[in-house]
MARBA-3410 file (N, C-alpha, C, O; in Angstrom, 1 decimal):
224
-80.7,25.3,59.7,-79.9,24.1,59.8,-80.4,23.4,61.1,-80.6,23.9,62.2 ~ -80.5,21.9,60.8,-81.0,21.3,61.9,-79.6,20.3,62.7,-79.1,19.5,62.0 ~ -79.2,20.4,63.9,-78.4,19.7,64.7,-78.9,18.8,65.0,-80.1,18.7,65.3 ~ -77.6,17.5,65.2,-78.1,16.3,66.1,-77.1,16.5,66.8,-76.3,17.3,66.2 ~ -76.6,15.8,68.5,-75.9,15.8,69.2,-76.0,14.3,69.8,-76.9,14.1,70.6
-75.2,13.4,69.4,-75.4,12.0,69.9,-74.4,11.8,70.6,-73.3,11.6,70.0 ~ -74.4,11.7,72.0,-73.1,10.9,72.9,-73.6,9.6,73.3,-74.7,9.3,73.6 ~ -72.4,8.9,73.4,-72.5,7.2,73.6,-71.8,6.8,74.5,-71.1,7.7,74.8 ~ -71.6,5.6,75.2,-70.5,5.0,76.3,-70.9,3.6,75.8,-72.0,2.9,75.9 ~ -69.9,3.4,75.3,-69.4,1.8,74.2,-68.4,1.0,74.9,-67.2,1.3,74.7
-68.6,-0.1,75.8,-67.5,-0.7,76.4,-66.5,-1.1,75.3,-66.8,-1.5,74.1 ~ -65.5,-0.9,75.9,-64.4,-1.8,75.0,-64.5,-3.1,74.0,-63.9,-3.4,73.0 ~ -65.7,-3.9,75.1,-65.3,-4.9,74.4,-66.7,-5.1,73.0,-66.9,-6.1,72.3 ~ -67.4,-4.0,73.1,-68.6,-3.9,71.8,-67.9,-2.7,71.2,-68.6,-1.9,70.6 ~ -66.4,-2.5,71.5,-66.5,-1.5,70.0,-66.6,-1.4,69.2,-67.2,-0.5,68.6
-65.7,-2.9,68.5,-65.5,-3.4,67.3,-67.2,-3.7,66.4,-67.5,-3.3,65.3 ~ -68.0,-4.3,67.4,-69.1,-4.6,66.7,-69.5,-2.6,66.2,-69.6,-2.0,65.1 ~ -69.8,-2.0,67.7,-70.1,-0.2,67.4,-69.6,0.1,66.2,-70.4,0.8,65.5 ~ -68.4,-0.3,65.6,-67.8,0.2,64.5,-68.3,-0.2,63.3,-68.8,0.4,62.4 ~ -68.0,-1.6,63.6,-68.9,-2.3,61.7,-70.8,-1.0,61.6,-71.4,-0.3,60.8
-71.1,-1.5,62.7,-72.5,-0.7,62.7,-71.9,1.1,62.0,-72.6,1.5,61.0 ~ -71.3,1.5,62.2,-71.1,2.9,62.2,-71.0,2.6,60.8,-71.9,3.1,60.2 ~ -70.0,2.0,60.1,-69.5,1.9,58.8,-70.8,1.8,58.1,-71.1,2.7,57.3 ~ -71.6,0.8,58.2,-72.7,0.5,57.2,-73.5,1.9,57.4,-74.4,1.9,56.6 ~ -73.4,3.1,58.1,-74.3,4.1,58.4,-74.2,4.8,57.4,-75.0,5.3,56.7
-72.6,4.8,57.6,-72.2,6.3,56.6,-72.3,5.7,55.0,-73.0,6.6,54.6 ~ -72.2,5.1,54.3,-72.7,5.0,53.3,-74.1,5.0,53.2,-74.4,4.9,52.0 ~ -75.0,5.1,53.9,-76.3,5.2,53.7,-76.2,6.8,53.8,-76.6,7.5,52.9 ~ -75.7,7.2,54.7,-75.7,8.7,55.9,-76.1,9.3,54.2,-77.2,9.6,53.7 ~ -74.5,9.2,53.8,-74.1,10.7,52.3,-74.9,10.5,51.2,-74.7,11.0,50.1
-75.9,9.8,51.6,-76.6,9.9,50.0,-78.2,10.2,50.7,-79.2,10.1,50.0 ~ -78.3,10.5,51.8,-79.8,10.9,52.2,-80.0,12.6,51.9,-79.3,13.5,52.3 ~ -81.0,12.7,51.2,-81.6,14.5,50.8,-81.4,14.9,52.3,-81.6,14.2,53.3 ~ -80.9,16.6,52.2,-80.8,17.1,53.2,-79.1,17.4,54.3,-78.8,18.4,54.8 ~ -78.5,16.1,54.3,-77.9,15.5,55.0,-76.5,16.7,54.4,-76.1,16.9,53.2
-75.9,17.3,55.9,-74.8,18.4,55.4,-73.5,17.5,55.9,-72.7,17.0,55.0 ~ -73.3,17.3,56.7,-72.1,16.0,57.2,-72.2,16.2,58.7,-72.8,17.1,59.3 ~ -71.4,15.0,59.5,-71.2,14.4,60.4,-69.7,14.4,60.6,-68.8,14.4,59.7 ~ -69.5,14.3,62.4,-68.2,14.9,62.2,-68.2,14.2,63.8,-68.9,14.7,64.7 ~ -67.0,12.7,64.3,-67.0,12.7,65.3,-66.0,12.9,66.2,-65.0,13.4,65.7
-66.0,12.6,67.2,-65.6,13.4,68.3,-65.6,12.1,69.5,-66.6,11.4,69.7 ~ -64.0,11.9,70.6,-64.1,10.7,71.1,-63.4,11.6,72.6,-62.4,12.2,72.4 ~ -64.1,11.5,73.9,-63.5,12.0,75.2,-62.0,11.9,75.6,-61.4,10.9,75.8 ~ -61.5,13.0,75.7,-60.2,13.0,76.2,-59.4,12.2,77.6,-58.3,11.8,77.8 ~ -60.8,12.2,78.2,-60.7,11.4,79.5,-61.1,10.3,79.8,-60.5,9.7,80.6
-62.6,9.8,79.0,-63.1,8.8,78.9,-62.7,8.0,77.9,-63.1,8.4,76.8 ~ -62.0,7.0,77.9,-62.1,6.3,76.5,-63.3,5.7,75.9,-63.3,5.5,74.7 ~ -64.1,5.2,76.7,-65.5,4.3,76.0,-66.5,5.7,75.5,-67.3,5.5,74.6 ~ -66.5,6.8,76.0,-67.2,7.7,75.6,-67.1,8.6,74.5,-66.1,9.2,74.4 ~ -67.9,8.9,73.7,-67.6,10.0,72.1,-68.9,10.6,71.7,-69.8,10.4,72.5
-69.2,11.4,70.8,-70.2,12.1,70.4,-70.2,12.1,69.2,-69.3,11.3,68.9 ~ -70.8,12.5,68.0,-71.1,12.3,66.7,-71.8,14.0,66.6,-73.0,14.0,66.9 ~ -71.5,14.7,66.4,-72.6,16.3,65.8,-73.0,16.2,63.7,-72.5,16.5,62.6 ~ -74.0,15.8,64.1,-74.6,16.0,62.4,-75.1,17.1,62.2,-75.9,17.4,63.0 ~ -75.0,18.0,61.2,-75.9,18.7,60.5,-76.9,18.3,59.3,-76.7,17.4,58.5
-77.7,18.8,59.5,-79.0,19.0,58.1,-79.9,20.3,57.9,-80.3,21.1,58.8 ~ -80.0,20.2,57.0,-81.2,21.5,56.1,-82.1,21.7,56.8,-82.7,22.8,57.2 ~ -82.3,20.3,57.0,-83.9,20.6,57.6,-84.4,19.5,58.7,-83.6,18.5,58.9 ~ -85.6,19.7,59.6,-85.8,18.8,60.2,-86.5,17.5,59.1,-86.3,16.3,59.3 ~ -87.1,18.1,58.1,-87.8,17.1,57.7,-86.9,16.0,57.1,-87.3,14.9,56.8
-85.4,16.4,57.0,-84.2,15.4,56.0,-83.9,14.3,57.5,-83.6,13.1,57.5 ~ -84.0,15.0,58.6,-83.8,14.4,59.9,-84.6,13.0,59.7,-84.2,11.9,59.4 ~ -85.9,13.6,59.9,-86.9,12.5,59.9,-86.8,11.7,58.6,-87.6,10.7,58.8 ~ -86.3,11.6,57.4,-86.5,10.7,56.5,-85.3,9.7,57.0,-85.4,8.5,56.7 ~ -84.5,10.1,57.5,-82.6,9.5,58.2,-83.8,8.5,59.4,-84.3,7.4,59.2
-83.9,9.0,59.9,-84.5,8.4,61.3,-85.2,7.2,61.4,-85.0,6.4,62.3 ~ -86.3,6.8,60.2,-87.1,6.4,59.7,-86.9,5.1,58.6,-87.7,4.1,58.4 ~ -85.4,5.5,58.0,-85.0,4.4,56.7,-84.7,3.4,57.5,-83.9,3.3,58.4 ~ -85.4,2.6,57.0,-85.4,1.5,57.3,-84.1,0.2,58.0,-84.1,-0.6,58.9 ~ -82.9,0.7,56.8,-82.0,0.0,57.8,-81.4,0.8,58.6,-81.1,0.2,59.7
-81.3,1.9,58.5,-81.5,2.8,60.3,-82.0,2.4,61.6,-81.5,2.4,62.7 ~ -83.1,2.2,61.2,-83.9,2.0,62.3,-83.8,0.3,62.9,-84.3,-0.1,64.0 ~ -83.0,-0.4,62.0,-82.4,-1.5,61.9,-81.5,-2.3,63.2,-81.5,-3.4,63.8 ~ -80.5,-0.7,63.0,-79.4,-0.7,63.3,-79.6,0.2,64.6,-78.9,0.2,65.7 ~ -80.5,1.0,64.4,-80.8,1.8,66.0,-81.1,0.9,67.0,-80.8,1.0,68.2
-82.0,-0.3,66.3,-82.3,-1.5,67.9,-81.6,-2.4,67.8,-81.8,-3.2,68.7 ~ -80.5,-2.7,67.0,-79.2,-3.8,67.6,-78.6,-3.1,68.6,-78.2,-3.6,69.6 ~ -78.4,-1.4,68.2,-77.1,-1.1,68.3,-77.5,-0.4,70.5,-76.8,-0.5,71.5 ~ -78.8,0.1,70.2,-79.8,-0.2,71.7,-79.4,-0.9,72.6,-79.1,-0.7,73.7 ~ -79.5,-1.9,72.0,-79.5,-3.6,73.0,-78.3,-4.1,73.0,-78.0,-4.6,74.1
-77.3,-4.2,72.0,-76.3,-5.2,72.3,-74.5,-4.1,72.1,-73.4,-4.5,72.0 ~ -75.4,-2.3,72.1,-73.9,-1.8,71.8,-73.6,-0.9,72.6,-72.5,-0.8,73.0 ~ -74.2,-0.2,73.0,-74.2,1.0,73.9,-74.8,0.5,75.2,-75.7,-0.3,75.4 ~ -73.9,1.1,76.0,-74.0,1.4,77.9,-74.8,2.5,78.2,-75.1,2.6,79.4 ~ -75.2,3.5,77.4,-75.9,4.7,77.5,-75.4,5.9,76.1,-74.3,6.1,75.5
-76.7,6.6,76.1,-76.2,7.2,75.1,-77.3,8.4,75.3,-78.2,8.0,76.1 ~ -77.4,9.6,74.9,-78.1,10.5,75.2,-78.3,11.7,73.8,-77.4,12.4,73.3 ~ -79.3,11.7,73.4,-79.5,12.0,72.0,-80.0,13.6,72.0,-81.2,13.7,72.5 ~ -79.5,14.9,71.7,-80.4,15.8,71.8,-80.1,16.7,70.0,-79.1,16.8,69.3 ~ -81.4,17.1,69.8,-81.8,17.3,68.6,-82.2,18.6,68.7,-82.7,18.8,69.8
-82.3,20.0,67.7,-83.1,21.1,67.1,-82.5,22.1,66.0,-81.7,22.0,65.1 ~ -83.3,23.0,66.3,-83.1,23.9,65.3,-82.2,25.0,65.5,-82.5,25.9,66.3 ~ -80.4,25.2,64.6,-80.0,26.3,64.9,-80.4,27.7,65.4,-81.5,28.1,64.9 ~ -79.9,28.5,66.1,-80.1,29.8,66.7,-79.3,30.6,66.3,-78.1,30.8,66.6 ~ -80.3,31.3,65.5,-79.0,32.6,64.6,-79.3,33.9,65.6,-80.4,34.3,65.5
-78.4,34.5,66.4,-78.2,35.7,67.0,-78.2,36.3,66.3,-79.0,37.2,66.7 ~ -77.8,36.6,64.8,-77.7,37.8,64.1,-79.3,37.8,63.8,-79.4,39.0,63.3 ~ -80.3,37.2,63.8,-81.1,37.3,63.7,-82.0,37.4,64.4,-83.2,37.1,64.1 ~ -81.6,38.0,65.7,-82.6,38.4,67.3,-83.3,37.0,67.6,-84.5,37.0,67.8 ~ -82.7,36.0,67.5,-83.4,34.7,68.3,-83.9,33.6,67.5,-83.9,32.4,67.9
-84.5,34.1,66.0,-85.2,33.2,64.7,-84.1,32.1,64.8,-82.9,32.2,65.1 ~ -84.8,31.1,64.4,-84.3,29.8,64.0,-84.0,29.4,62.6,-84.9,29.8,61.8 ~ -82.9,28.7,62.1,-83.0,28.8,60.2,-84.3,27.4,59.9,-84.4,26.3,60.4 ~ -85.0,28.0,59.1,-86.2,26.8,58.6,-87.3,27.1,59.2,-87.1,27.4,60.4 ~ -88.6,27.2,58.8,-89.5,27.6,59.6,-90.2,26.4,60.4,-90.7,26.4,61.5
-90.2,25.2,59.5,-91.2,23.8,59.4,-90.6,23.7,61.5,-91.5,23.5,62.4 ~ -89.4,23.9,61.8,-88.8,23.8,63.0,-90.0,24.7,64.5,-89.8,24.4,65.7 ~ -90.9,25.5,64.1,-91.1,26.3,65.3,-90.5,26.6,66.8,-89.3,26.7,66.9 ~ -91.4,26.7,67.8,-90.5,26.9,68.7,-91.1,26.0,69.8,-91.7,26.6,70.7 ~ -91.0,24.7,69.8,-90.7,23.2,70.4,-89.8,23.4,71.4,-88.7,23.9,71.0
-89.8,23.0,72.6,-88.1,23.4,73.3,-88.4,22.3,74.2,-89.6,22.4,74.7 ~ -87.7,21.2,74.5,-87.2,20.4,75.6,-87.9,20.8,76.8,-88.4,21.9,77.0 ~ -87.8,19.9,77.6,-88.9,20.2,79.0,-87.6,19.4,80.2,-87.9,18.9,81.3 ~ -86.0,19.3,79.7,-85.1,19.4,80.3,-84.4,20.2,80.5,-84.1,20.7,79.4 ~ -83.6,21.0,81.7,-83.5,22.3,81.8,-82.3,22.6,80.9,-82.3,23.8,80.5
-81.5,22.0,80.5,-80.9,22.3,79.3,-81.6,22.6,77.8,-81.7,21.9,76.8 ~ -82.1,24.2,78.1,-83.1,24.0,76.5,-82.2,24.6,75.4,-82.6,24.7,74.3 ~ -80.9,25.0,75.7,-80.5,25.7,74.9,-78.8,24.7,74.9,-78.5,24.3,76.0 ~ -78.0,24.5,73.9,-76.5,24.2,73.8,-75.6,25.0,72.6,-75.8,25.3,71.4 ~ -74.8,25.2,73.6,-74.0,26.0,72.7,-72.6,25.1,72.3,-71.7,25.0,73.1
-72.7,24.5,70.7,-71.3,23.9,70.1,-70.0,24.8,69.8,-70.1,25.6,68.9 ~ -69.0,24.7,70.4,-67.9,25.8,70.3,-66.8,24.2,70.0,-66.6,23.1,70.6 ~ -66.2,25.0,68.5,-65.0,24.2,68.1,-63.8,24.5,67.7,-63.6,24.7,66.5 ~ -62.8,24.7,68.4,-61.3,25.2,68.2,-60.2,24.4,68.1,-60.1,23.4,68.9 ~ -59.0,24.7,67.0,-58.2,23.9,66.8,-57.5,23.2,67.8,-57.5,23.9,68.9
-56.9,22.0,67.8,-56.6,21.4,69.0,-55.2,21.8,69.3,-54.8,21.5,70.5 ~ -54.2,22.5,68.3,-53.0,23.1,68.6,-53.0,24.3,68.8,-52.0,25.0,68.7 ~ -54.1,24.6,69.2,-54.6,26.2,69.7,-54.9,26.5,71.2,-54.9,27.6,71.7 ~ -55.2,24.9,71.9,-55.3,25.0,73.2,-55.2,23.8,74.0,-55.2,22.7,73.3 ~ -55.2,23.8,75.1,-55.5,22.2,75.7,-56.3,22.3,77.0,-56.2,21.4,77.9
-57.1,23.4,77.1,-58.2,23.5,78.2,-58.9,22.1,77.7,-58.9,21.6,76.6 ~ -59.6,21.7,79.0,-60.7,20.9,79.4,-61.9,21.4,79.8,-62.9,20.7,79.7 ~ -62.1,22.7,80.4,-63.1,23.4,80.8,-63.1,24.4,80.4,-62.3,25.2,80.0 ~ -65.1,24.2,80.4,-65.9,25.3,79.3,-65.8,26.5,79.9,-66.1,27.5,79.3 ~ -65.2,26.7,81.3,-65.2,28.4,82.1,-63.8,28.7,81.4,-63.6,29.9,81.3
-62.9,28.1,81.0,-61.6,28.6,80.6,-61.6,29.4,79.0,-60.5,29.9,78.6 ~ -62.3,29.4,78.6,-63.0,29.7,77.2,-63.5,31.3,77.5,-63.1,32.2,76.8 ~ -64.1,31.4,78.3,-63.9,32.9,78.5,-62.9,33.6,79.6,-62.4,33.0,80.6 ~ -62.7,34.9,79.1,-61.7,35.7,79.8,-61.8,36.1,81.3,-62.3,37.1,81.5 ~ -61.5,35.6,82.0,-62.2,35.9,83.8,-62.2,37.4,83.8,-62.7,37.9,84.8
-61.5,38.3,82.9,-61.4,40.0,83.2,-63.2,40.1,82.2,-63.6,41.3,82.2 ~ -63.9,39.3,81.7,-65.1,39.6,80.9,-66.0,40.4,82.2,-65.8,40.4,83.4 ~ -66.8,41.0,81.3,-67.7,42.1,82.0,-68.3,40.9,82.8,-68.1,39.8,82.3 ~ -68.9,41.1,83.9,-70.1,40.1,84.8,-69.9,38.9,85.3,-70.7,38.1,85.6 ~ -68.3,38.8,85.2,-67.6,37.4,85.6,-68.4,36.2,85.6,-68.9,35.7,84.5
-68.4,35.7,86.5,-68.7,34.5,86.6,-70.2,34.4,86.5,-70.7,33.3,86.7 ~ -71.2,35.7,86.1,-72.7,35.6,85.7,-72.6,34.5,85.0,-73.0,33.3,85.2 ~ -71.8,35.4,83.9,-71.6,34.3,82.4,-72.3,32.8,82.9,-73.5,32.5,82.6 ~ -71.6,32.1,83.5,-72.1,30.8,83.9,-73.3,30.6,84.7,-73.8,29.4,84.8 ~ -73.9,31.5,85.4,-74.9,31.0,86.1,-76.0,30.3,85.7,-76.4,29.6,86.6
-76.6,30.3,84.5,-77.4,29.2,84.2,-76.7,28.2,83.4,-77.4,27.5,82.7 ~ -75.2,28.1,83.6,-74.8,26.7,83.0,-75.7,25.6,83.2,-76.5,25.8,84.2 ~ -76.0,24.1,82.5,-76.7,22.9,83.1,-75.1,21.7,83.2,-74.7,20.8,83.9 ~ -74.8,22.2,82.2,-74.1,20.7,81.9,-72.8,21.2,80.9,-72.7,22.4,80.5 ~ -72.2,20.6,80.7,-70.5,20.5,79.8,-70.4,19.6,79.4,-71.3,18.9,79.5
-69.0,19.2,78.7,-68.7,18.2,78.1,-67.4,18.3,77.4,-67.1,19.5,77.1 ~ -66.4,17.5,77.0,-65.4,18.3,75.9,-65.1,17.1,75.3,-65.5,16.0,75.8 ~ -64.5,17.0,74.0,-64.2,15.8,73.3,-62.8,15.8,72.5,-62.1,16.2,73.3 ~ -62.3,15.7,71.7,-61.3,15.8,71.0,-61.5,14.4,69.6,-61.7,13.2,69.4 ~ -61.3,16.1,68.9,-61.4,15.5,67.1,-60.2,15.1,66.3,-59.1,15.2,67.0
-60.1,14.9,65.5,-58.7,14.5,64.5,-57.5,16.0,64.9,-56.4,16.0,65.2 ~ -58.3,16.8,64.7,-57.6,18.1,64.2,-58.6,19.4,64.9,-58.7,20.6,64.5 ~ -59.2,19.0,65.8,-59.7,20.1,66.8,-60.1,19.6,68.4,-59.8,18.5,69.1 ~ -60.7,20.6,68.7,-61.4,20.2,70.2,-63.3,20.7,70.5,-63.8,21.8,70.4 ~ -63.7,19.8,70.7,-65.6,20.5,70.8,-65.9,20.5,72.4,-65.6,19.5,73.1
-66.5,21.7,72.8,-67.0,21.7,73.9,-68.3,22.0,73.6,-68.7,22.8,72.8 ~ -69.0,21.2,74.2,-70.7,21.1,74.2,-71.2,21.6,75.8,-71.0,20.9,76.8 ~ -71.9,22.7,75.9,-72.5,22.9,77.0,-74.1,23.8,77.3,-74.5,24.9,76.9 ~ -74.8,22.9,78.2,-76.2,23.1,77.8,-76.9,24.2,78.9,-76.8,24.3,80.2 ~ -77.5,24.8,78.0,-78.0,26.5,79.2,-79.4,26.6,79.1,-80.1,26.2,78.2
-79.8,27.2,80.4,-81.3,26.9,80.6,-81.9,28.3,79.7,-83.1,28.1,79.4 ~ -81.6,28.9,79.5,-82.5,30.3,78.6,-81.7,30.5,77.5,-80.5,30.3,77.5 ~ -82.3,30.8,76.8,-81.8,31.8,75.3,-80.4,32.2,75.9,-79.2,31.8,75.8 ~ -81.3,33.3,76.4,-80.1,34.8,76.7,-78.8,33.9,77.3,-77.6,34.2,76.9 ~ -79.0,33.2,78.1,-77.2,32.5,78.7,-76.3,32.0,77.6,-75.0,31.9,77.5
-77.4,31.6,76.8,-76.2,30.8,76.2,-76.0,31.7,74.7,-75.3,31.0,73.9 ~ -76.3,32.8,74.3,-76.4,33.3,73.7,-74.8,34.3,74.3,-73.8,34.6,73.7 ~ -75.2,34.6,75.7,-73.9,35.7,76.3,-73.0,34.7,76.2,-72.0,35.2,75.8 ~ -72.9,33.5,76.5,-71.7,32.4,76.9,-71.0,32.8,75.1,-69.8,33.1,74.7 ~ -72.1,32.7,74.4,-71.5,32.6,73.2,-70.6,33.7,72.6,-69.6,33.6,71.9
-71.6,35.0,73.2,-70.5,36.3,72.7,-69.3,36.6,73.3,-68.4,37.3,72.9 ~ -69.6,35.7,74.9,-68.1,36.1,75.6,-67.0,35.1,75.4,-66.0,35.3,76.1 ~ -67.1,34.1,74.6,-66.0,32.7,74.2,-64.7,34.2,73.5,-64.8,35.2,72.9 ~ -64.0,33.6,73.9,-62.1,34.3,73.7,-62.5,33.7,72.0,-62.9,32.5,72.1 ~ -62.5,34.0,71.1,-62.6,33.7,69.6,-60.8,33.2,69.3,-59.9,33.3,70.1
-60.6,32.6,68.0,-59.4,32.1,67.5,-59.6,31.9,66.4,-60.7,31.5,65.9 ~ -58.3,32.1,65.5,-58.6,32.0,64.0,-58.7,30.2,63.9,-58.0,29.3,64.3 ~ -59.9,30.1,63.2,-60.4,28.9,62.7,-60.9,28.1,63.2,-61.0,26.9,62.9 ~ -61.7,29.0,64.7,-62.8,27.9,65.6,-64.1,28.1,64.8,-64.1,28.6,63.7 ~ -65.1,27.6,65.5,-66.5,28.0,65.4,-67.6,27.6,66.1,-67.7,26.4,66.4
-68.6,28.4,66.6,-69.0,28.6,67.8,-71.4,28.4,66.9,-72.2,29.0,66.2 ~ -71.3,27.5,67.2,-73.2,27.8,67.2,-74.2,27.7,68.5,-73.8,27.2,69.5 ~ -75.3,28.3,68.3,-76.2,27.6,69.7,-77.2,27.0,68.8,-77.5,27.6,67.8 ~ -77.9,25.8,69.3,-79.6,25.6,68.9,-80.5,25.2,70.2,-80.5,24.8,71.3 ~ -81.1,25.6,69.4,-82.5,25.4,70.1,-82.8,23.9,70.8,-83.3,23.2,69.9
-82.8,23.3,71.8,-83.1,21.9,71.8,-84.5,20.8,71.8,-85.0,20.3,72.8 ~ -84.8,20.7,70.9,-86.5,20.6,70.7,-86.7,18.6,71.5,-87.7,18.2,72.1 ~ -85.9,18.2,71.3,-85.6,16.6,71.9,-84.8,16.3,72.3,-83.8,16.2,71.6 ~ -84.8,16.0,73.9,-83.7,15.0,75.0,-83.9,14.2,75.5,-84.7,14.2,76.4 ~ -83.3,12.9,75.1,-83.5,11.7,75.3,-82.8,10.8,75.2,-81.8,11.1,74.5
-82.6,8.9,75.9,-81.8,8.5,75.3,-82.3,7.1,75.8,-83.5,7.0,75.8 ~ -81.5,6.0,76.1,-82.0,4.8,76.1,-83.1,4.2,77.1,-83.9,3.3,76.8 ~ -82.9,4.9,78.0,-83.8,4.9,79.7,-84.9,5.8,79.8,-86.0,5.4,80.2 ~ -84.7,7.2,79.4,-85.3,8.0,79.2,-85.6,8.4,78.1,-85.0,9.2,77.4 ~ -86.9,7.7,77.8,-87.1,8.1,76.4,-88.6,9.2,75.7,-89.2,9.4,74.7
-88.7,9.6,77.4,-90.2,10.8,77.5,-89.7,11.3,75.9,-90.4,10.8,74.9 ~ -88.9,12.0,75.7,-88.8,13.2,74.3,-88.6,12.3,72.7,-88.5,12.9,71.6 ~ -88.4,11.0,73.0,-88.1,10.5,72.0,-89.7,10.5,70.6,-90.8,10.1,70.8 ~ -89.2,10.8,69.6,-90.2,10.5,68.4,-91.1,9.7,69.0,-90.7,9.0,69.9 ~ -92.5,9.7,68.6,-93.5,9.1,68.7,-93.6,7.9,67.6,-93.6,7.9,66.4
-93.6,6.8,68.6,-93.8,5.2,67.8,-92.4,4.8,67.2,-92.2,3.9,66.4 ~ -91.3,5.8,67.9,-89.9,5.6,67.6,-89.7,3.9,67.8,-89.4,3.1,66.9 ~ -89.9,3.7,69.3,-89.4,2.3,69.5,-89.9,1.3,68.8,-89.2,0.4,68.6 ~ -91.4,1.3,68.3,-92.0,0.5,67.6,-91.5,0.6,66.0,-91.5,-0.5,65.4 ~ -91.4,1.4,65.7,-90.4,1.3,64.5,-89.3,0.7,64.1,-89.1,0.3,63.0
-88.4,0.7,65.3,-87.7,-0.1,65.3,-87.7,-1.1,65.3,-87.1,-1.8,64.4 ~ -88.5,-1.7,66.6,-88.8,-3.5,66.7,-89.3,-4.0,65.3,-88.8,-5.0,65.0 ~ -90.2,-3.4,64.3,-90.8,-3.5,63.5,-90.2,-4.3,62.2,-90.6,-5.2,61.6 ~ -88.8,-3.5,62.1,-87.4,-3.0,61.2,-86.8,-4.4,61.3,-86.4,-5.0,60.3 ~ -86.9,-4.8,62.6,-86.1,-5.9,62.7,-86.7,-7.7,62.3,-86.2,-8.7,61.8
-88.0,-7.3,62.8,-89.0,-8.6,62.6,-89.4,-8.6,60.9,-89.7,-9.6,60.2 ~ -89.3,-7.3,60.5,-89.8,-7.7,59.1,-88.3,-8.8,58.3,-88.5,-9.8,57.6 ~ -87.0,-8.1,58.7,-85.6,-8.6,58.4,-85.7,-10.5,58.7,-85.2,-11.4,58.1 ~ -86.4,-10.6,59.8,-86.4,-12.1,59.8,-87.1,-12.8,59.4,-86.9,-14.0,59.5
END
């Protein structure tokens, strides 16, 4: 399974536009090969800020999404006249039960050259808790206390219809792999890590697809 992890900061006053864009997406989104669902998520604290977590099969269903044409459309309006920042990171799930393998082969082992190479998605019902912080998730009586976190990079937390997602990004395998076995579990969360193969976003766009941007501009001049 391939993850996307898209967070945004949408002023107030381009929501409304953010939205019409979002709508025309998802009807394209559910009918692309590959595509498992999308599922968003808006800051408890921040109001202009939210995230989007997609799944897919494969990276190659990724890239056919990336690529369609009114996509790529809608990725350079939405660049320039909708988002305040946004920060995109992409790879291939991390099956522990599988000593480290990735699901899909086509994915190899690509990893980000930002020290967050690893994120671990942990999602629990929202009447199940009302923490804000990713250290409250584990038990402070856990073996190695506060190890646990030592290669933390980054956090985050969001709130869904009917749950809560904390996103937090770890510099090695092994941390975020322990962060994962030491999360306090609950009936009807669920917890993944992937691999992060691309970090990027409007300013910084070193990891972004090759000839991404020109694709875009492309998308748009042919439309006029």
């Amino acid at each position: 399974m391939f993850i996307i992890v898209f967070e945004s900061t949408t002023p107030a006053s381009k929501a409304a536009v953010g939205g019409q864009y979002y709508t025309q997406m998802q009807t394209l989104l559910r009918s692309q090969p590959g595509f498992i669902y999308e599922t968003p998520f808006a800051s408890p604290i921040h109001p202009d800020q939210a995230v989007l977590i997609a799944k897919w099969e494969t990276e190659a269903g990724v890239h056919i999404w990336r690529t369609q044409h009114e996509h790529l459309r809608i990725q350079y309006k939405a660049r320039r006249s909708v988002f305040a920042g946004y920060r995109l990171r992409v790879g291939p799930e991390l099956l522990a039960s599988l000593g480290g393998e990735t699901m899909g082969g086509e994915e190899g082992s690509e990893v980000t050259q930002h020290a967050g190479r690893f994120v671990v998605l942990y999602e629990g019902p929202a009447s199940s808790t009302s923490t804000v912080r990713v250290t409250d998730l584990v038990d402070s009586a856990t073996a190695d206390g506060a190890d646990v976190f030592k290669d933390l990079v980054d956090a985050s937390v969001y709130q869904g219809e009917k749950s809560v997602l904390w996103i937090s990004g770890w510099t090695t395998e092994a941390a975020s792999v322990g962060f994962q076995k030491a999360i306090r579990r609950m009936e009807g969360d669920d917890v993944l890590v992937f691999r992060v193969k691309r970090d990027y976003g409007g300013v910084d766009r070193r990891e972004a697809p090759v000839g991404a941007d020109a694709e875009q501009a492309a998308s748009v001049a042919e439309g006029e």
